[in-house]
Each structure stands twice: as C-alpha cells, then as structure tokens.
TORPA-4810 file (N, C-alpha, C, O; in nm, 3 decimals):
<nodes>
NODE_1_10.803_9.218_8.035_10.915_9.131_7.999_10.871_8.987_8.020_10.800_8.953_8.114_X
NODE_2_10.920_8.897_7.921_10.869_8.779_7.878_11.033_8.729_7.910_11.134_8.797_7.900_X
NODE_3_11.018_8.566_7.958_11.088_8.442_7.900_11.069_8.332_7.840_11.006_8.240_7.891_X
NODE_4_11.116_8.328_7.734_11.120_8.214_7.635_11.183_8.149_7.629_11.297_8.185_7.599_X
NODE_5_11.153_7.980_7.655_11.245_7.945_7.685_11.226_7.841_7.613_11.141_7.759_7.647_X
NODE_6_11.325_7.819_7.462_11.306_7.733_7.370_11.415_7.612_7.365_11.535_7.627_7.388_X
NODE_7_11.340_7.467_7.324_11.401_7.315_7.341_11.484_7.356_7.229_11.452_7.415_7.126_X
NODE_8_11.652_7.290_7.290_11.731_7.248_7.256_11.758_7.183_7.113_11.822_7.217_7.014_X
NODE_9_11.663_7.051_7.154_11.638_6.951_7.035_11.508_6.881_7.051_11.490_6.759_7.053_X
NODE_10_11.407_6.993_7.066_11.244_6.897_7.100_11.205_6.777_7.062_11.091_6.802_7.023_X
NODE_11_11.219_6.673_7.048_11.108_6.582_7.042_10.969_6.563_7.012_10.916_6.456_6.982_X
NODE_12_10.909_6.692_7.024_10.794_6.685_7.009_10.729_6.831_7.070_10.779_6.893_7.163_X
NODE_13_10.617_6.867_7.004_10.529_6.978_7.065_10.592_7.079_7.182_10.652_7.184_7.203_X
NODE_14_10.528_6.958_7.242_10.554_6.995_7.416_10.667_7.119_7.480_10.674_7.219_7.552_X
NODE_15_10.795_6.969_7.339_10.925_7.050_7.418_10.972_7.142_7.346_11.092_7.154_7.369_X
NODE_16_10.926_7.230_7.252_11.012_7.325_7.157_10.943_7.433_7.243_11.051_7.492_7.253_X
NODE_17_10.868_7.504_7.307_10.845_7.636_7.341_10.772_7.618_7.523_10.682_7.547_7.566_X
NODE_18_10.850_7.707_7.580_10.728_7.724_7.701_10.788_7.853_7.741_10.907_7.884_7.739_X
NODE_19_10.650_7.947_7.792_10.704_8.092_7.799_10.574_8.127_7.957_10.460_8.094_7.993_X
NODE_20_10.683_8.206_8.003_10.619_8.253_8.131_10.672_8.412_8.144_10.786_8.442_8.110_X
NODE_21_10.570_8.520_8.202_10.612_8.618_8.183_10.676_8.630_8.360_10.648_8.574_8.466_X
NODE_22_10.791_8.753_8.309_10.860_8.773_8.441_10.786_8.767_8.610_10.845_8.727_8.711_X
NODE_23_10.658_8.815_8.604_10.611_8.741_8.768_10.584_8.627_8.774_10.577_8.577_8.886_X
NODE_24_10.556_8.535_8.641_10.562_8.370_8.697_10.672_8.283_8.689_10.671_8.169_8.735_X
NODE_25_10.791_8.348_8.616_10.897_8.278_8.600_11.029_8.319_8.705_11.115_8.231_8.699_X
NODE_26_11.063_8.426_8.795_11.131_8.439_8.870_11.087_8.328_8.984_11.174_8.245_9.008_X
NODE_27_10.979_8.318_9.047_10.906_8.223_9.125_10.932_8.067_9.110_10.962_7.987_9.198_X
NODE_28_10.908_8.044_8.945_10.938_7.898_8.886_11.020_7.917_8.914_11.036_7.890_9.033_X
NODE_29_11.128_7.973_8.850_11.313_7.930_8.813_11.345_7.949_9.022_11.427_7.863_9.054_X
NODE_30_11.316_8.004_9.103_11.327_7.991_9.244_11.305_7.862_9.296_11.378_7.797_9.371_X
NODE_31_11.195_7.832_9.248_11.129_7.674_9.333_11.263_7.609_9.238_11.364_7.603_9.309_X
NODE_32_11.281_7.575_9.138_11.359_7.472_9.071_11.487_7.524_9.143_11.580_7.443_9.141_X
NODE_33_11.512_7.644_9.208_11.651_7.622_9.282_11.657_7.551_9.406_11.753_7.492_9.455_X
NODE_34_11.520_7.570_9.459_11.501_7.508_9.594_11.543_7.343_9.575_11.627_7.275_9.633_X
NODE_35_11.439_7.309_9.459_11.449_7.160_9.438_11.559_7.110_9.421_11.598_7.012_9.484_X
NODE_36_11.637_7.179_9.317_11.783_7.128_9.263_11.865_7.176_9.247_11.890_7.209_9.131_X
NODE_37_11.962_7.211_9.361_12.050_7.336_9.359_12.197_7.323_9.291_12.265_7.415_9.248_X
NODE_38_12.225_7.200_9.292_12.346_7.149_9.235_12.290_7.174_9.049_12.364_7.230_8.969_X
NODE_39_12.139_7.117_9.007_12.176_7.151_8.890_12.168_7.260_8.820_12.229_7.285_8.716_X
NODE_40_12.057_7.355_8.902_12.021_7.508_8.872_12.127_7.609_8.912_12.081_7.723_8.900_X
NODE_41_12.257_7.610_8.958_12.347_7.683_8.984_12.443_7.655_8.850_12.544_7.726_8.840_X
NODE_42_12.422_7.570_8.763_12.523_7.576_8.656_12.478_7.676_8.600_12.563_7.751_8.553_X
NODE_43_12.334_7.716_8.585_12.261_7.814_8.450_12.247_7.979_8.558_12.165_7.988_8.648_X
NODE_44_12.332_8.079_8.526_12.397_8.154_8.608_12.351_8.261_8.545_12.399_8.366_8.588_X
NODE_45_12.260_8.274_8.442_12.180_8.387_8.353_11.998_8.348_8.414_11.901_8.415_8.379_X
NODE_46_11.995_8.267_8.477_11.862_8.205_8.449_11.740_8.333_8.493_11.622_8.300_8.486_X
NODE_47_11.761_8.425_8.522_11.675_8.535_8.541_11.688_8.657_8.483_11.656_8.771_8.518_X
NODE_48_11.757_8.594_8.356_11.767_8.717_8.220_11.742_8.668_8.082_11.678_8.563_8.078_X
NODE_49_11.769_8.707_7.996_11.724_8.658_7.840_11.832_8.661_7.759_11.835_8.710_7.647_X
NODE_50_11.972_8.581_7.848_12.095_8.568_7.779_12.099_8.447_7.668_12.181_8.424_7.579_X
NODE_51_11.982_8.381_7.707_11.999_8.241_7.642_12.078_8.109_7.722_12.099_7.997_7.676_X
NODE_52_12.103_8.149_7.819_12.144_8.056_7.906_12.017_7.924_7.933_11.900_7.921_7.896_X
NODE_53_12.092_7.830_8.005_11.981_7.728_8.067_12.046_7.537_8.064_12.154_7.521_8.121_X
NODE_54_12.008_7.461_8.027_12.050_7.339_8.051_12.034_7.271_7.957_11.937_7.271_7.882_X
NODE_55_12.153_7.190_7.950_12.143_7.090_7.814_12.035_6.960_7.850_11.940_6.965_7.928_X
NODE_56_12.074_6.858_7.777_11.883_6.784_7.800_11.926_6.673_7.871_11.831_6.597_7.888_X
NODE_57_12.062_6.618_7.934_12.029_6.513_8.044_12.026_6.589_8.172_11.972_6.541_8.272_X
NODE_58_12.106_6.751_8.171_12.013_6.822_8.310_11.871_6.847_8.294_11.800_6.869_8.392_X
NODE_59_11.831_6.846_8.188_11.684_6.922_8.150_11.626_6.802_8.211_11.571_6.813_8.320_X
NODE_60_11.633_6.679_8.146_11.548_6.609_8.163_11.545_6.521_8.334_11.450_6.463_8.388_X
NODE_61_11.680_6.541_8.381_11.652_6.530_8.518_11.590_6.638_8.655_11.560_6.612_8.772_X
NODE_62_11.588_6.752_8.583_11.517_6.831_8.660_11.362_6.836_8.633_11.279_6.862_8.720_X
NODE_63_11.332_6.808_8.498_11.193_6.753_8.475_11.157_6.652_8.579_11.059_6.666_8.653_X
NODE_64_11.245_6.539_8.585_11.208_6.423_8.684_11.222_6.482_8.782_11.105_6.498_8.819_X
NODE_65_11.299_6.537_8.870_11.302_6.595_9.022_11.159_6.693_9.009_11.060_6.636_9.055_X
NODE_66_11.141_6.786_8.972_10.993_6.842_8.943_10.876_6.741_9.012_10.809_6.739_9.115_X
NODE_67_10.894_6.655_8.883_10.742_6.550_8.886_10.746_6.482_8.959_10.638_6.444_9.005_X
NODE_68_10.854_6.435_9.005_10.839_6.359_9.163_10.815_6.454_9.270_10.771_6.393_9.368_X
NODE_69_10.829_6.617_9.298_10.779_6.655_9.392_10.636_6.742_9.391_10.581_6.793_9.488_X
NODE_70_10.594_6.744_9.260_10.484_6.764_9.283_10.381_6.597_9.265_10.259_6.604_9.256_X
NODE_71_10.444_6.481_9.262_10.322_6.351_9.302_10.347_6.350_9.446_10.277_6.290_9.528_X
NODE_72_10.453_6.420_9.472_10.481_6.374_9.637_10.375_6.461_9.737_10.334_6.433_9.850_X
NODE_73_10.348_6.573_9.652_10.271_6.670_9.747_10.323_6.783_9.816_10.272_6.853_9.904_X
NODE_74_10.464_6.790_9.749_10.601_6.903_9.800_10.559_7.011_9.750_10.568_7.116_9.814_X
NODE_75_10.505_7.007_9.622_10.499_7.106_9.561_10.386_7.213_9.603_10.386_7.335_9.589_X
NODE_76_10.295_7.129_9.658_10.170_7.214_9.688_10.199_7.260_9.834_10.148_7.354_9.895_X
NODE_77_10.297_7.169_9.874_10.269_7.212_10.044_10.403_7.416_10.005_10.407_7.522_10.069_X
NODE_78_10.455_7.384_9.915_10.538_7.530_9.888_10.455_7.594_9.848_10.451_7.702_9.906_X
NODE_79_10.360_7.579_9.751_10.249_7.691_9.735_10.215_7.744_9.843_10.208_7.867_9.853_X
NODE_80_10.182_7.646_9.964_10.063_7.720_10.017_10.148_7.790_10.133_10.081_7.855_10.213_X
NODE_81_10.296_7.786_10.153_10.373_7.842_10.244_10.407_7.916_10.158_10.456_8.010_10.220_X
NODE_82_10.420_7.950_9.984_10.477_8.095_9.940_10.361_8.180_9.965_10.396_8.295_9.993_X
NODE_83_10.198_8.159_9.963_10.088_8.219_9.997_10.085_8.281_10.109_10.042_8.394_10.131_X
NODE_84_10.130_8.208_10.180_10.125_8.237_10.373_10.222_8.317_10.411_10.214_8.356_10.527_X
NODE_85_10.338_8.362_10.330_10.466_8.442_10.365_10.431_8.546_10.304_10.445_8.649_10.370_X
NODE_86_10.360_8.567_10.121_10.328_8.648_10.104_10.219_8.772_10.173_10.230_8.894_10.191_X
NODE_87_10.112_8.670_10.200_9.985_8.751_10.322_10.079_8.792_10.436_10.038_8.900_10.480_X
NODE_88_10.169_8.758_10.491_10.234_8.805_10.601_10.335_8.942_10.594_10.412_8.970_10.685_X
NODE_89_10.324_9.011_10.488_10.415_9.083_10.436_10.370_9.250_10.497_10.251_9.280_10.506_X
NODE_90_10.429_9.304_10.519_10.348_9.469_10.534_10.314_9.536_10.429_10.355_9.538_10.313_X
NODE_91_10.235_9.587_10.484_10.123_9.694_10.383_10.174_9.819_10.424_10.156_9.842_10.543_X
NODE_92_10.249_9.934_10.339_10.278_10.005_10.392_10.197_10.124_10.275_10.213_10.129_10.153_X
NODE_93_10.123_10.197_10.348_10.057_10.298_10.313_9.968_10.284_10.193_9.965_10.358_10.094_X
NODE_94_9.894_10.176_10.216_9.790_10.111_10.208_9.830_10.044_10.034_9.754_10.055_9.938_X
NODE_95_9.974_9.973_10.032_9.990_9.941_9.922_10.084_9.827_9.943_10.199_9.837_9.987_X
NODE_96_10.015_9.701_9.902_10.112_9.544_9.963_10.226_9.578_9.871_10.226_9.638_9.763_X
NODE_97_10.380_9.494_9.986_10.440_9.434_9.906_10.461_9.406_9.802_10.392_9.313_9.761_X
NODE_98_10.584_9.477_9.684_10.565_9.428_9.545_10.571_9.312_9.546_10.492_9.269_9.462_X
NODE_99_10.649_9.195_9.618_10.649_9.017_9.598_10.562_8.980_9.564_10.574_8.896_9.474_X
NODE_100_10.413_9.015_9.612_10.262_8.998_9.609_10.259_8.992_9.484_10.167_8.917_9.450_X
NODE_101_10.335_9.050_9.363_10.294_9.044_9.209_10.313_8.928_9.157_10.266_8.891_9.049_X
NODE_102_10.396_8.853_9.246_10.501_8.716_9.174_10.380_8.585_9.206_10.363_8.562_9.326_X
NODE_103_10.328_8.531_9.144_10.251_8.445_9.177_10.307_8.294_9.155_10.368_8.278_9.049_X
NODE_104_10.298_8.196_9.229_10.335_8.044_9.213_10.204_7.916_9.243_10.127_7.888_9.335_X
NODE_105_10.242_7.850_9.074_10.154_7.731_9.101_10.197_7.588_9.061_10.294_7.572_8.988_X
NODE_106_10.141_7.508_9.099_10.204_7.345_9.125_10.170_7.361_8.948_10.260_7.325_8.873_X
NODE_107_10.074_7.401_8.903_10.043_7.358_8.720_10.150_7.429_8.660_10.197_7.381_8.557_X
NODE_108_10.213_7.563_8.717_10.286_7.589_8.629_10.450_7.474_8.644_10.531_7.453_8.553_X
NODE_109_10.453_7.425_8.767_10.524_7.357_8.778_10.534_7.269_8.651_10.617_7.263_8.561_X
NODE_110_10.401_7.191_8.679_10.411_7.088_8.616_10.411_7.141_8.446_10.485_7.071_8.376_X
NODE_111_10.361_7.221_8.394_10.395_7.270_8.272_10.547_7.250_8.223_10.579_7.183_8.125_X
NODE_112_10.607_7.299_8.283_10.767_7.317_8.293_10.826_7.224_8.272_10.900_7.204_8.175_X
NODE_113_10.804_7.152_8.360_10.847_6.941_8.408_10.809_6.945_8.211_10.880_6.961_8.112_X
NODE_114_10.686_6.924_8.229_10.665_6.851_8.100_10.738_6.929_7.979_10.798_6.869_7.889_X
NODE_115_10.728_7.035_7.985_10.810_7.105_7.839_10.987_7.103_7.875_11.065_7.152_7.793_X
NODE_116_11.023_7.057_7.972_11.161_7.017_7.958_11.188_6.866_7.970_11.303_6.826_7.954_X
NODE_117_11.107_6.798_7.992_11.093_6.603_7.947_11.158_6.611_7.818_11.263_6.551_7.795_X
NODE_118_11.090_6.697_7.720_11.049_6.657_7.546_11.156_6.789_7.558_11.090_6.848_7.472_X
NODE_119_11.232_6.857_7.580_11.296_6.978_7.503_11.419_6.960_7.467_11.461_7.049_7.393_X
NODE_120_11.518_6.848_7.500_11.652_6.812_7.475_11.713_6.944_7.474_11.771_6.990_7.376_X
NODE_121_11.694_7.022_7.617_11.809_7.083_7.668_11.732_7.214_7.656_11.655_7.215_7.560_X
NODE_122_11.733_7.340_7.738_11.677_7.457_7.674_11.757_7.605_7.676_11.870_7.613_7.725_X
NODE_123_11.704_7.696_7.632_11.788_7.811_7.629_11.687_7.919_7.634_11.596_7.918_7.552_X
NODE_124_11.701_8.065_7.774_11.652_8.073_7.790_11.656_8.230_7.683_11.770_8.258_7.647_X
NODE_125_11.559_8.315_7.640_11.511_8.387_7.563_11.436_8.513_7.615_11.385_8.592_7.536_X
</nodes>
C-alpha cells in the first residue's frame, strides 16, 4: 500500500505528486504531527487513501514549520531518537518488533516540505 499524495493547484513540478509507501509515510505524517499539531489534526484521514489532507495556506505553512526544523537540527536530533527507541524494542523469538519496518529520514522530510511549498494544498490518495 502506497500514498499519493497529489497538489491541489501545483505551481510547478515539485508540487503536483509526492508518494511514499505505507512504512515511510505513517512515520512522516507522525513527525508532521509532532511538529504541528494544531494543523495536522484538521486532516483526520491522514493515514488512509480517503483523499483527505490540507488546503495550500496550511500546506504551505507546514512546509515552512518542516524547513525550519530540519535547518534547526530538530529534525535529525528525532531521527536519531526514533533509531534509539526502535533498537530498544524486544526481540521476541528471535524476530524484532514490527515498528522496526517503519523507517524515518530528515530527506524524506525535506522532500515533503518541498512538494507541499509548490502543491497549493494536497489530497491524500
């Protein structure tokens, strides 16, 4: 299972398509709740393929909250504490934790940031 999550009213390239399959996008769409909870609680499908998601002056301010925390160095310091919670997990009968499948990175961050800058609003697929 895939999400697609196509611009609103793109602008350009960037913002008409960005797609992450379900272990990298439960992780994304998580961190963006961490970051911005007031605006990621409006989009109430965001971990299904209702088509839900944000029109483009939330889009484009959660792009900015994004890119300011990954220049800040927020972003990486959550990588390396979702890494460190994951290794901490039990192994039970010699088989990790399914969480271990969900992987998170500051690029996919920043992917995101940038394909919702240019997407005038998105919907998720």
């Amino acid at each position: 299972m895939g999400f697609d999550v196509i611009g609103n009213a793109p602008e350009n390239e960037t913002g008409e398509y960005f797609r992450n399959n379900v272990w990298w996008w439960r992780p994304l769409w998580n961190y963006c709740e961490v970051v911005a909870p007031e605006l990621t609680k409006t989009v109430k499908y965001a971990q299904s393929n209702d088509g839900d998601g944000l029109k483009a002056k939330e889009s484009l301010l959660l792009s900015k909250l994004l890119f300011n925390e990954v220049q800040s160095g927020r972003t990486a310091e959550y990588e390396a504490k979702y890494y460190k919670e994951l290794a901490e997990l039990p192994v039970v009968d010699d088989k990790p934790d399914w969480n271990t499948n969900y992987p998170f990175s500051v690029e996919n961050v920043k992917e995101f940031a940038e394909f919702m800058q240019y997407s005038g609003g998105f919907s998720i697929y």
